[in-house]
C-alpha positions in Angstrom: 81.1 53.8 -112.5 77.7 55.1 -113.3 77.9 57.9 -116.2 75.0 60.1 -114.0 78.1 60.3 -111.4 79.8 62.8 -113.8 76.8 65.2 -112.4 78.5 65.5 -109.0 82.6 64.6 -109.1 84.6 67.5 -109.7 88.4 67.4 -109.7 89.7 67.3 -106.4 92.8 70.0 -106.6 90.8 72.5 -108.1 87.0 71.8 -107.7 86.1 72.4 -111.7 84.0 69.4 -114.1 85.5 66.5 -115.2 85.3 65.1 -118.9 85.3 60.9 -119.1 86.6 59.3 -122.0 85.0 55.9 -121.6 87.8 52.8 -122.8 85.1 50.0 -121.8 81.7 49.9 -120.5 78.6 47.6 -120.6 75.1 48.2 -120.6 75.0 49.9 -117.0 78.4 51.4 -116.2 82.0 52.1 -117.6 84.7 49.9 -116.4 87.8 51.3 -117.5 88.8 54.6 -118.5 90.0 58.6 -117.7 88.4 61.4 -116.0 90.0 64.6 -117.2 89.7 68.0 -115.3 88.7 70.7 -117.9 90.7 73.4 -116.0 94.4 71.8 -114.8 94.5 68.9 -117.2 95.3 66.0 -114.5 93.8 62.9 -115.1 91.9 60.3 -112.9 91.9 56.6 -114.1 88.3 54.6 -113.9 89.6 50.6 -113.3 87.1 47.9 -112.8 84.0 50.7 -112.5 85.6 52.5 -109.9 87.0 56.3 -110.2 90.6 57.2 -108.2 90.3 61.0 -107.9 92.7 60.8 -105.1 95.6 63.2 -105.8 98.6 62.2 -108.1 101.3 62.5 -105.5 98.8 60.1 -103.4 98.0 57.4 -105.9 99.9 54.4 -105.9 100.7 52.7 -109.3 99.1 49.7 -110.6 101.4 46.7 -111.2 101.9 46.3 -114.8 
C-alpha cells in the first residue's frame, strides 16, 4: 500500500481518517500493518501491501 493512499481511505462504517501504524515496509510501500479509524476504534489489517477495510462482521480470518 502506498502511504499517499492514507489521503483518500476513510473508515468504511463511519466515513472519518484513518491512522496506519506501519509493521513492515520497503522503500516504496508498507506491507504489513493496521489502519485504525480515529473516531470508532476498529481496525483494518494491511497484508502483503494490500488494505482490508471491508467490515469486521465481513472479513474472513487468515489461517494462522
Amino acid at each position: 500500500m502506498q502511504e499517499d493512499l492514507l489521503d483518500i481511505l476513510c473508515c468504511p462504517l463511519d466515513k472519518h481518517d484513518l491512522e496506519l501504524e506501519a509493521t513492515e515496509r520497503d522503500e516504496e510501500e508498507i506491507l504489513t500493518g493496521t489502519l485504525t479509524c480515529t473516531e470508532c476504534g476498529e481496525a483494518y489489517p494491511i497484508e502483503d501491501g494490500i488494505p482490508n477495510l471491508l467490515p469486521p462482521d465481513m472479513r474472513e480470518e487468515s489461517p494462522a
